[in-house]
C-alpha positions as CSV (number, residue, x, y, z in Angstrom):
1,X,-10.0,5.9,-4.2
2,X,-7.1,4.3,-2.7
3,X,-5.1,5.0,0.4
4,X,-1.3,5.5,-0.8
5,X,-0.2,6.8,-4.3
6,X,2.0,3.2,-4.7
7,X,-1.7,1.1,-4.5
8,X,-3.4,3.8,-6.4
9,X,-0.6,3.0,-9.5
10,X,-1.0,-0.3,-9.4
11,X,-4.6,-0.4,-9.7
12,X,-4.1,1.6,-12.6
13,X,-1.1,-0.6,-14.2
14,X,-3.8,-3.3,-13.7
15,X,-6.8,-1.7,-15.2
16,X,-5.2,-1.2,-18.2
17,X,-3.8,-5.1,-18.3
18,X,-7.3,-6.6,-18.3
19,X,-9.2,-3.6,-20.8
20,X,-6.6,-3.7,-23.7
21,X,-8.2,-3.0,-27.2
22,X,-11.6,-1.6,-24.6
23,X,-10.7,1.8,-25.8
24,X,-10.8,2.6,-21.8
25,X,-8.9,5.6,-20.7
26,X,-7.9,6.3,-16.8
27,X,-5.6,8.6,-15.3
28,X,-4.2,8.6,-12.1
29,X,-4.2,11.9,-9.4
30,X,-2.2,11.3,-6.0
31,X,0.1,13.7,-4.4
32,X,3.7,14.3,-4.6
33,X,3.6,14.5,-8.3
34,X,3.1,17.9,-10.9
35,X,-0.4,18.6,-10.5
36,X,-0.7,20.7,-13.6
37,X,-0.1,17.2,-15.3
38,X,-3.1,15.7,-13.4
39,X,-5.5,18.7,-14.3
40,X,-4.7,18.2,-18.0
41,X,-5.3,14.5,-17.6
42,X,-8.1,15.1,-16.1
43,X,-10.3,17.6,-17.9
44,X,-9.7,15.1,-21.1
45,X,-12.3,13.6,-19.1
46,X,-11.1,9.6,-18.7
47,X,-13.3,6.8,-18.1
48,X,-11.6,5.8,-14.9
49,X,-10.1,8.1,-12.3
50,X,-7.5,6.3,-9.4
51,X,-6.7,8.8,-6.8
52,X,-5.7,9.4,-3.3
53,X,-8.2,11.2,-1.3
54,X,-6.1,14.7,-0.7
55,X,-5.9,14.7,-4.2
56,X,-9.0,14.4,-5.4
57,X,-10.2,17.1,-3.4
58,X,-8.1,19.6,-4.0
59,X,-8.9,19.0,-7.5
60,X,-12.6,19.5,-7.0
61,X,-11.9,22.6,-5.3
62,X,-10.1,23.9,-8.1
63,X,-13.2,23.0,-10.0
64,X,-11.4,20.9,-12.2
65,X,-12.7,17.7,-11.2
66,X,-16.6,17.4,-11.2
67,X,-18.0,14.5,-10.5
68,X,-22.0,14.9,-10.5
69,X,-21.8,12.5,-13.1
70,X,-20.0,9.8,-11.7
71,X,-21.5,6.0,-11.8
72,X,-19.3,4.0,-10.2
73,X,-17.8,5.0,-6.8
74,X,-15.0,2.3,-5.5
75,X,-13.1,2.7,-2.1
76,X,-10.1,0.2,-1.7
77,X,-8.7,-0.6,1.6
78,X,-11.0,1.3,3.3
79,X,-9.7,0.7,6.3
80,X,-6.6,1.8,6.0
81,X,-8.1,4.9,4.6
82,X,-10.0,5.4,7.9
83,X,-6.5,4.4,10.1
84,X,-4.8,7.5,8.2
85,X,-7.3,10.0,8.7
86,X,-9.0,10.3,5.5
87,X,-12.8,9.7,6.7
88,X,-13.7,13.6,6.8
89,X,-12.2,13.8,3.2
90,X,-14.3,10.8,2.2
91,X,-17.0,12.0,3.4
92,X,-16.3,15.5,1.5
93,X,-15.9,13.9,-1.8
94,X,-19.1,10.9,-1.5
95,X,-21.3,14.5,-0.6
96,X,-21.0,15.6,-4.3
97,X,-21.4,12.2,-5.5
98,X,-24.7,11.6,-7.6
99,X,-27.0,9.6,-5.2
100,X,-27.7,7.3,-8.5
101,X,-24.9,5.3,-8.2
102,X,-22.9,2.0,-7.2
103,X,-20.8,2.1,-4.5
104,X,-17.9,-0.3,-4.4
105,X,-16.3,-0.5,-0.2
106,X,-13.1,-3.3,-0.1
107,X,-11.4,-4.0,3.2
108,X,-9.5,-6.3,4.9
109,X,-11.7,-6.1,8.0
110,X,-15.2,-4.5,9.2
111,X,-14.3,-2.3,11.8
112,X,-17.8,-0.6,13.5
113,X,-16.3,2.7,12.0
114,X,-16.2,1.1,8.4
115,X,-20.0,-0.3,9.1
116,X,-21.5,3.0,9.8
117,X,-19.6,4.0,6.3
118,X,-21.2,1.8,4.9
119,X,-24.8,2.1,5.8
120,X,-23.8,5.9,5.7
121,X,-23.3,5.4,1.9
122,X,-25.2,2.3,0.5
123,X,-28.7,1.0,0.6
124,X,-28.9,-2.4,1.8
125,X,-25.8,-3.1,1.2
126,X,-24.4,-6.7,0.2
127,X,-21.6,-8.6,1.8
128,X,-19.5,-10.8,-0.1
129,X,-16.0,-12.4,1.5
130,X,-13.3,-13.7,-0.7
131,X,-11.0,-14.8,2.2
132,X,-9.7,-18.0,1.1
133,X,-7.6,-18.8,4.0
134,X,-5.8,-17.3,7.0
135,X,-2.5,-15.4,5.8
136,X,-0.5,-17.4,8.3
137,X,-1.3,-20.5,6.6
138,X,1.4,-20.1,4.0
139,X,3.9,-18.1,6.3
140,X,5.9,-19.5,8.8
141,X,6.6,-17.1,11.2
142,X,9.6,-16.8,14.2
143,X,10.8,-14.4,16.3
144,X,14.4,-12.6,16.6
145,X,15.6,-11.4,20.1
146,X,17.8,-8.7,20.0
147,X,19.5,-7.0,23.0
148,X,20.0,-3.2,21.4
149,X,20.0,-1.6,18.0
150,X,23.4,-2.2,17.1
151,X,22.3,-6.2,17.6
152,X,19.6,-6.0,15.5
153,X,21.7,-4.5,12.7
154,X,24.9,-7.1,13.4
155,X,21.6,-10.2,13.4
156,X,19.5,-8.5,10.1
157,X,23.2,-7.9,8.3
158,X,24.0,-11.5,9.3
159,X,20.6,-13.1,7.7
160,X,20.8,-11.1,4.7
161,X,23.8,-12.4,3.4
162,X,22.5,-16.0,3.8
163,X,21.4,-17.6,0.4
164,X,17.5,-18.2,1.4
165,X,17.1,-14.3,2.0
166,X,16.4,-14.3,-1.8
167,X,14.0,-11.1,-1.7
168,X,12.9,-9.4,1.3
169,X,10.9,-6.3,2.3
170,X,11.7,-5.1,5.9
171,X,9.7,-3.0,8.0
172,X,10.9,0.1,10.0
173,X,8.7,2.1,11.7
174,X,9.7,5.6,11.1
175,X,10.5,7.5,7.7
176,X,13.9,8.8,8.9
177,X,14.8,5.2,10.6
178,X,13.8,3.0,7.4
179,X,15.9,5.0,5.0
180,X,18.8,4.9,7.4
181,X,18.3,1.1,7.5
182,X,18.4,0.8,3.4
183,X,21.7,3.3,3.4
184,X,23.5,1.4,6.1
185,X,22.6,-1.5,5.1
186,X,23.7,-0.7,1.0
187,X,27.2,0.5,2.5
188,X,27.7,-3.2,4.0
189,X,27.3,-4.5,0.3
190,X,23.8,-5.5,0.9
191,X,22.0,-3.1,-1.9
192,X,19.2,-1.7,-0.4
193,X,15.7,0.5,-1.7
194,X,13.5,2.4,0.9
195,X,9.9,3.9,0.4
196,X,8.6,6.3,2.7
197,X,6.4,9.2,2.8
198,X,10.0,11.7,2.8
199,X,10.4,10.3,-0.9
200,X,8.9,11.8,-3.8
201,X,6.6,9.7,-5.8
202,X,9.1,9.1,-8.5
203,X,11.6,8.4,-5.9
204,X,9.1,5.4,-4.4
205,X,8.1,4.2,-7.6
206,X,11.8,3.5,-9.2
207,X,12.8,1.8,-5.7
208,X,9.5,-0.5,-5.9
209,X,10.0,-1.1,-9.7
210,X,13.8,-2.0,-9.1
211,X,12.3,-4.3,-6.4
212,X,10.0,-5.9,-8.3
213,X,12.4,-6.6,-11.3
214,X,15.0,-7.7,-8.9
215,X,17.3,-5.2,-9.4
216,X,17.9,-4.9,-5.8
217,X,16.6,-7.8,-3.4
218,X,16.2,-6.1,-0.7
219,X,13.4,-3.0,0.2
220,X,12.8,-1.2,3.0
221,X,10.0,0.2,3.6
222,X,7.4,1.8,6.3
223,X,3.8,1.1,6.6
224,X,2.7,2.9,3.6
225,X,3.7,-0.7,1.8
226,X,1.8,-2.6,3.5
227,X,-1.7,-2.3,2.4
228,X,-2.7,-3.7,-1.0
229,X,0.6,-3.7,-2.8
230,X,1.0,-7.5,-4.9
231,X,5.0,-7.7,-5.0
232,X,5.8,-10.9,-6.5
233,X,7.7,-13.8,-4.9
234,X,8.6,-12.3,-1.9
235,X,10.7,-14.8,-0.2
236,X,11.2,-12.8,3.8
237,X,9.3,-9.7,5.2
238,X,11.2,-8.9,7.8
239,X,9.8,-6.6,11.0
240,X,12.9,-4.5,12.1
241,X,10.6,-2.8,14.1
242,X,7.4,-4.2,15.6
243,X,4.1,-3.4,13.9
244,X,1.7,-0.8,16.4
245,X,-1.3,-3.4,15.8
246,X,-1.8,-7.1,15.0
247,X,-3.9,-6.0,11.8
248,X,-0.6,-4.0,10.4
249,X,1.4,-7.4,11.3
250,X,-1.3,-9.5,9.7
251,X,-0.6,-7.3,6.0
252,X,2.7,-7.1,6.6
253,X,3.6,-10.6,6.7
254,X,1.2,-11.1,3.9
255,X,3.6,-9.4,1.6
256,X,5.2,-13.5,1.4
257,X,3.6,-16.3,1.1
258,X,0.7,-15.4,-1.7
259,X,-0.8,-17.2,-4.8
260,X,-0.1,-20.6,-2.6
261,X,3.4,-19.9,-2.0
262,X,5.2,-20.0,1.0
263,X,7.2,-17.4,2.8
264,X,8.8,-16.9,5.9
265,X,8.4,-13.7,8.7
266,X,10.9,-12.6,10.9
267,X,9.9,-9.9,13.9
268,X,12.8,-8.4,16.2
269,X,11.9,-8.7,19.3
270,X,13.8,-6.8,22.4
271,X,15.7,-9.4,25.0
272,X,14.6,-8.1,28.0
């Protein structure tokens, strides 16, 4: 179970990378895509199911999906999960969970919330950390004073066109504000994708395939790109618009600077 249907894909795109010629068969149930497909996919009853939580309950109450039988329960990004609301859903689905079972809980931090998940649905549970290094340690990071919006679009239309800005995923804060940023910014000759929750899922994953195969250079995007989603050799992540918490600025700015590379992060900053 994964927070956004962009994470829950690429989990998927990587199961099947490392079980080739395993005869393993998954299929993938998020929302904003023909559920008819899904319940098809579903009842041919896969080895592996990858889903957003809304989705995989409304499938069980449809009775399509059962899962009494279920060994292996995995919840990515956990905490992100909680930050969007999903814990009464989670809590819905783990209830008709076999009590036989491992249960696998990854997140980028232990909040007191995700520790009484925890104990709430494993027996002495085991903690192992795989944190390396502190994100910031590959990123160098500045800030960008701007007096109004029409400043920060004349200062983020001015770095784009410079030759470092080689690939760079930008942050708004709102669905309606980000794709006005990738439009406006597409007009000025600077071709643009956005990904936002307005989008359908086909919509987001063409722009975040055309990003990824550099296509375009340049995607906008709100929060739901933060979490979990490996984008390779991001050079910039800009923040258009500031983050609410430090957490959602520590996995934004992670987007650059991974497997040992560096990156750079730029926040706009009002000029009081």
């Amino acid at each position: 179970m994964a927070p956004t249907r962009e994470l829950a894909q690429q989990i998927n795109d990587e199961l099947k990378r490392f079980s080739g010629n395993m005869n393993i068969y998954s299929t993938v149930v998020v929302g904003g895509v023909n559920i008819q497909k899904q319940i098809r996919d579903v009842q041919r009853n896969p080895h592996v199911i990858i889903g957003t939580p809304g989705r995989i309950k409304d499938l069980m109450q449809r009775k399509v999906m059962r899962i009494n039988t279920v060994t292996t329960f995995v919840l990515d990004e956990a905490d992100r999960m909680l930050d969007m609301g999903f814990v009464h859903d989670i809590r819905t689905i783990a209830s008709h969970l076999p009590t036989e079972r491992q249960t696998m809980c990854y997140s980028a931090t232990i909040t007191p919330t995700i520790r009484t998940l925890i104990n709430d649905f494993m027996i002495n549970p085991e903690t192992v950390s795989v944190r390396t290094s502190e994100t910031s340690d590959h990123v160098d990071q500045d800030v960008i004073f701007a007096t109004d919006k029409d400043h920060k679009l004349e200062l983020i239309t001015g770095l784009l066109n410079e030759e470092e800005f080689d690939k760079v995923l930008v942050f708004g804060k709102t669905k309606f504000g980000s794709q006005r940023l990738a439009d406006t910014l597409t007009k000025s000759g600077l071709p643009a994708v956005a990904i936002h929750g307005n989008k359908s899922q086909a919509q987001r994953q063409r722009a975040l395939n055309d990003f990824k195969s550099d296509k375009v250079k340049i995607l906008v995007a709100t929060d739901v790109a933060a979490r979990g989603i490996d984008i390779p050799d991001v050079s910039h992540v800009i923040n258009f618009d500031q983050p609410q918490t430090y957490e959602d600025y520590v996995h934004r700015i992670g987007r650059t600077g991974r497997a040992g590379k560096s990156g750079k992060a730029l926040t706009f900053v009002d000029k009081r």
